[in-house]
N, C-alpha and C positions, 0 to 999 in steps of 0.2 A: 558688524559692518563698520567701515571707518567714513569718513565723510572728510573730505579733504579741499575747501575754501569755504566761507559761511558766510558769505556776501550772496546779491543777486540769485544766482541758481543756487550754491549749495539751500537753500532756504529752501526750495523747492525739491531740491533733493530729499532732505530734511524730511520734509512734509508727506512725499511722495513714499519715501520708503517704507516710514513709520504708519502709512497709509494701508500695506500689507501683514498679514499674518504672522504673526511668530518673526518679526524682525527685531532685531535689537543693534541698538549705536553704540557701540561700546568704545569710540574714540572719535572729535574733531579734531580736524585740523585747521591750525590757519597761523600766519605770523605774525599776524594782528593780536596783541594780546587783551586789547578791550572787545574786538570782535570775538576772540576765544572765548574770554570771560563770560559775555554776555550769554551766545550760545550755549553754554556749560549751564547757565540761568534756565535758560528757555527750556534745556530739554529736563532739569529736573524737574520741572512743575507739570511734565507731560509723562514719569515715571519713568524717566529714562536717564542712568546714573553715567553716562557717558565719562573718558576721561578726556581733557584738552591738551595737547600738545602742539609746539610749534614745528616740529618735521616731521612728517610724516613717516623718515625712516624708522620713528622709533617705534608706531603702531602697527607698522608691518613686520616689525621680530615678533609680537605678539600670535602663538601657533593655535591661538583659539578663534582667530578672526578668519571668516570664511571671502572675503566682498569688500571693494575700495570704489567708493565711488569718488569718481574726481568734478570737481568744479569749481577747479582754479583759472588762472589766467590763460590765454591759449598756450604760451611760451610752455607752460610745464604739463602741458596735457600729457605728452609722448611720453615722456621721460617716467610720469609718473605710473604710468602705463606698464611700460619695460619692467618698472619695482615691481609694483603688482604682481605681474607675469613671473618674474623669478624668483616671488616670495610665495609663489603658489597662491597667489589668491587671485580670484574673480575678478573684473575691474569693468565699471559702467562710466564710461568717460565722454566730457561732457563735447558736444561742437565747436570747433572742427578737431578730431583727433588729432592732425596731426600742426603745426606750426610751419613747418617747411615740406617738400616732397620727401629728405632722406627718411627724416625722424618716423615720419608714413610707414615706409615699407619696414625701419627696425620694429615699430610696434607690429607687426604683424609679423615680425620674424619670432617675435618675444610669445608671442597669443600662439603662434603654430608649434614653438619647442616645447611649451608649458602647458599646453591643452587645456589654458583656462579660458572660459567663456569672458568673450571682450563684445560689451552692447556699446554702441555706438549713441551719443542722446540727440537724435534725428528722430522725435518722437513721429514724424509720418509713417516712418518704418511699420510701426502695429498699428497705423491703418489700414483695415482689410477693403473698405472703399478701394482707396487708392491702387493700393496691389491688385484689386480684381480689374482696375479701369487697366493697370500696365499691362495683366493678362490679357485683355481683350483685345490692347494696342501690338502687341505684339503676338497675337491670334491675325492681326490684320483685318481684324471687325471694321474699318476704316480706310483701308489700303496701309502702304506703305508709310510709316510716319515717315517724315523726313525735319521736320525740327522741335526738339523741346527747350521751350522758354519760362524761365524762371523769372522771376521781379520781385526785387527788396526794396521795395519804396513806399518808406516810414519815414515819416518828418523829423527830426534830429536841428538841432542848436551848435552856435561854437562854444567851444571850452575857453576860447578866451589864451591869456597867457598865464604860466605858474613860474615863477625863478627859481632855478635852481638853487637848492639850499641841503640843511642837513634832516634826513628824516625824522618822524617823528618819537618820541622815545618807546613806544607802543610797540611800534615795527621795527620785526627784523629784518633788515635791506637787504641784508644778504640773503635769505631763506627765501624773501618774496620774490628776490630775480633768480634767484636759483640758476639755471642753464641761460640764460640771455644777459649777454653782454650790453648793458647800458653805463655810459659815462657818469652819470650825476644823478643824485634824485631830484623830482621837480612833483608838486600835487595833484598833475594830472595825470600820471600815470595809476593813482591809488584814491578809491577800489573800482572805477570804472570805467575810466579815459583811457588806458591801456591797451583801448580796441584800434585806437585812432593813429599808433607808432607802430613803424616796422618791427622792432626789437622785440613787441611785446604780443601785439595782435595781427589782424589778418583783416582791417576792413571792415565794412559792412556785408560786402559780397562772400565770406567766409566766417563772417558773425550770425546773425540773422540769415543773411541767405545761405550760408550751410544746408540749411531747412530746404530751401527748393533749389536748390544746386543739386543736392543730393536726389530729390524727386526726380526734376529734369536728368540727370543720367541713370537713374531706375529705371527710366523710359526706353533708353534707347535698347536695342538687341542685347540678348546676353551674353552675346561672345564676346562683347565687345569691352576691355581693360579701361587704357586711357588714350583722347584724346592723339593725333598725329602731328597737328597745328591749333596753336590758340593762338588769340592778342586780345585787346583790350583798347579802349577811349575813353578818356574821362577826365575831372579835373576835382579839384577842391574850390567852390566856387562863394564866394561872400562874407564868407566868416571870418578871414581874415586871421588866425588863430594860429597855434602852434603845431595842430596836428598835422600828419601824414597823408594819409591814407585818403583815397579821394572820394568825395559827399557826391557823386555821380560818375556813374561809368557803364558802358555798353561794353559786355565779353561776350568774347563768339569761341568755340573751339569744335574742330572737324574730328571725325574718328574717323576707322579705314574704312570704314563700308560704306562712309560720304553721309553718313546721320551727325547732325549739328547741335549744340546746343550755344542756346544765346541766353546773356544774363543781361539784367538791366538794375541797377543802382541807384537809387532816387530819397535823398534824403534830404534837399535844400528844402525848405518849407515856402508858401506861400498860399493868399486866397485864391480859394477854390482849388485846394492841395487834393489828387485825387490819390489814397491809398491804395497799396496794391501789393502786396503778399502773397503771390499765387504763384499756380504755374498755369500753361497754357501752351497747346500742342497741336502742329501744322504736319497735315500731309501731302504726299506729292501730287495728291490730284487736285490740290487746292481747297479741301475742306478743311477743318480748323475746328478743333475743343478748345473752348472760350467761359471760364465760370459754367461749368456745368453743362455747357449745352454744347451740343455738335450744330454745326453751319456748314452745310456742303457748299461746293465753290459758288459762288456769287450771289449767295442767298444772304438778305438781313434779317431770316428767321429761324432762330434756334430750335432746336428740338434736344428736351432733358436727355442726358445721358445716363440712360439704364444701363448695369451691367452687374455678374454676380458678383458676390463678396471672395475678394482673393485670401492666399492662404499667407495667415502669419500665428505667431504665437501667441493666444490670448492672454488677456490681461493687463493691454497698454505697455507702455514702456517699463515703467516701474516692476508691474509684476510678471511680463513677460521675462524680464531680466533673471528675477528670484527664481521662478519656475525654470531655467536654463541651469544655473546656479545647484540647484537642489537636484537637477537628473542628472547637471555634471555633461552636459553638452552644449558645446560651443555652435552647434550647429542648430540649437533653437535662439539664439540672440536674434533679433530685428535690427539688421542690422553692423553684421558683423564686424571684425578688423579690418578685412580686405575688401567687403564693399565701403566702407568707411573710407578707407585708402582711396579707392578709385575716385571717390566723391570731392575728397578735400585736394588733391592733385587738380583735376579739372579745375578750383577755383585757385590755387596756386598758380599755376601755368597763366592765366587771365591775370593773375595780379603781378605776376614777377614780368611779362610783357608790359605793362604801364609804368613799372619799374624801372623799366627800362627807355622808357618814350623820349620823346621830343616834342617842345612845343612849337603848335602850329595856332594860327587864328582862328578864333572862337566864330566858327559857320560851318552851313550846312555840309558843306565838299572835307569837312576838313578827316573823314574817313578813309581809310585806305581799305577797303575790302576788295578789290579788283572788280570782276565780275561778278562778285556777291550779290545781286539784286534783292537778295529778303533781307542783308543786313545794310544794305542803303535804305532800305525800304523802313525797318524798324532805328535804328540809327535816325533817320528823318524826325521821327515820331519823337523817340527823345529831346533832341535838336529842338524842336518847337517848342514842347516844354519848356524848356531852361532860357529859352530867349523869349517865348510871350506871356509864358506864365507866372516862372519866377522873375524874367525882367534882366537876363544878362545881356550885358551891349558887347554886341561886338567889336567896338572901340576898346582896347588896353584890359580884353580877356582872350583866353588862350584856351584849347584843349591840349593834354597831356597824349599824346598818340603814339603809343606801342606798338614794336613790331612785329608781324607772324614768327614765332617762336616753333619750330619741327622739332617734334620729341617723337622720342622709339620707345615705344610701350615698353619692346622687352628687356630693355636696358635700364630705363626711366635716366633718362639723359638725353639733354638736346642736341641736335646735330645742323649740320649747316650754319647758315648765316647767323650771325651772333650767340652763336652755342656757346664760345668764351666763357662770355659776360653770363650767360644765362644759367648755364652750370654753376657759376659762383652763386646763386642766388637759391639752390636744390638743398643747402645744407648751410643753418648758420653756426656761429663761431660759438661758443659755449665754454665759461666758467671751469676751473678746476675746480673741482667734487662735486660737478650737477653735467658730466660730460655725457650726452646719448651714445650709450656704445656702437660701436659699427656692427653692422648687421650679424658678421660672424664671430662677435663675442657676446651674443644676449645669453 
């Protein structure tokens, strides 16, 4: 197996793999050459003779490597994907697969030409809870769901400012940006700020809530691809800092059969910060699964939600993946390419509409859902937080307010009102010798 980033998750990769049977690491990767070094440390005193290298292309000509797990930046998830895929090997890669929506559908072009099994690291996936609770919701044990809501709100700090400069001798700047176009290096991009820039990451909404982004459209019916309208609200609020992406934001996005999913972004801190990781799932008669319990309409009394254990592949993510790997079917991953695909689109589509926004004054009205009444409803909810909780005045703050975005599933292209702008944003610009092929050259 190869392991390719050794920061934050590759660690857990790491750990995780060599957690299983008869695995062996017979290569890292990273372009860090003190994080290489180190690694290469670690795993001899664990019996494991690994070699380090800084591009990964070179541990995938190796024809005795069966498995690439990837847990680099999000920028080179796809791409490193596509190699994998065409090097014939396995590839366990980590959240959000994909960096843009094209890069999305190539890796699943790459996973469907090469018939190698592609695990997704959305470890809910081999939760059979969960899968049994989506069975049940879509059994209609409950009526008709009608919205699943997700929540990434984890308290998070500014990064502050880094100057641009020259990198450090350790690092290869070029191998680390690989396919994404960045001007200059600056210290917040390396090894973990890199979430917080366009160029590099995807947010917290496609960082962390990947995790219930993905849940929340596990939920919905299973005909159902992507999303027909999304948008997005939010802002960057107090930190004052150099990043992007924005530390709050409420995403809504419709599918064709009128099922919703709403995301909520919460990472400014303060007292009496309440965390919130979950998801949480509303049906049309007005009952509602909330932390385990079901509330039929107008009740403040929950009652546990029982339900059987759904089917997935045992073993947790780690060894669910090997067991797939070793039958040589793509079709026991938790989590496949193309439910992966569907997953990280829905949070693209929310984030390329804020992308897109306009600032309006920091209050309650300052939502555009039309008739939406559950997303004024929960939009409110937010709203309150961020002006009594964490304390933003509405004096000289602003939300970022994005516009409804119409995409065609079976195109994956947006249409209508600022389709332009918004199709420029489906596919980014990318490096000569780290270019993601178009779909019909993988």
């Amino acid at each position: 197996m190869v392991i390719a980033g050794l920061n934050g998750r590759g660690k857990s990769h790491i750990g995780g793999f060599l957690g299983q049977k008869d695995v062996e690491i017979a290569y890292v990767v990273d372009p860090d050459e003190k994080v290489l070094a180190r690694t290469v440390e670690d795993l001899k005193k664990k019996g494991q003779h690994a070699k380090g290298v800084k591009d990964v292309r070179e541990a995938l000509e190796d024809g005795e490597v069966d498995a690439l797990s990837v847990a680099t930046p999000n920028h080179w998830h796809s791409l490193m994907t596509v190699w994998g895929a065409q090097a014939g090997k396995h590839v366990y890669v980590e959240k959000p697969m994909s960096h843009d929506v094209y890069e999305g559908r190539v890796a699943v072009a790459a996973q469907q030409k090469y018939g190698v099994v592609v695990q997704h690291g959305a470890q809910r996936r081999s939760d059979a809870g969960i899968a049994g609770l989506h069975e049940a919701i879509k059994a209609g044990k409950w009526g008709r769901l009608k919205i699943a809501y997700g929540y990434c709100c984890k308290p998070r700090g500014s990064i502050g400012f880094d100057k641009p400069g020259a990198p450090p001798a350790n690092l290869d700047w070029d191998l680390w940006k690989g396919p994404a176009v960045i001007d200059r290096y600056h210290g917040n991009y390396v090894h973990y700020d890199w979430h917080w820039f366009w160029e590099t990451g995807n947010g917290d909404l496609n960082n962390q809530g990947t995790h219930q982004l993905d849940v929340a459209r596990w939920a919905i019916d299973d005909d159902q691809t992507h999303p027909v309208r999304a948008m997005a609200i939010g802002g960057r609020f107090q930190w004052g800092d150099q990043g992007q992406t924005p530390n709050t934001m409420f995403g809504l996005a419709e599918y064709p059969n009128g099922q919703q999913v709403f995301f909520n972004v919460r990472n400014v801190n303060y007292d009496g910060y309440q965390r919130q990781v979950e998801n949480e799932y509303y049906f049309e008669d007005g009952g509602r699964i909330v932390r385990g319990k079901y509330f039929a309409k107008g009740s403040d009394k929950g009652e546990p939600v029982k339900v059987d254990r759904g089917e997935v592949t045992p073993g947790g993510n780690w060894g669910s993946f090997i067991a797939a790997c070793r039958e040589g079917k793509p079709e026991m991953a938790n989590g496949d390419a193309l439910q992966a695909h569907y997953g990280c689109v829905l949070g693209h589509l929310m984030n390329n509409s804020y992308r897109l926004g306009e600032e309006v004054p920091f209050n309650k009205k300052a939502g555009r859902f039309g008739d939406n009444a559950d997303a004024v409803e929960h939009f409110g909810r937010l709203h309150e937080i961020m002006a009594g909780g964490v304390g933003v005045a509405e004096e000289g703050n602003h939300y970022t307010v994005g516009p409804w975005l119409t995409f065609d599933p079976a195109t994956e292209r947006c249409v209508g009102d600022r389709a332009e702008a918004a199709n420029r944003l489906l596919r980014d610009p990318n490096n000569d010798g780290f270019k993601v092929p178009d779909v019909g050259e993988v």
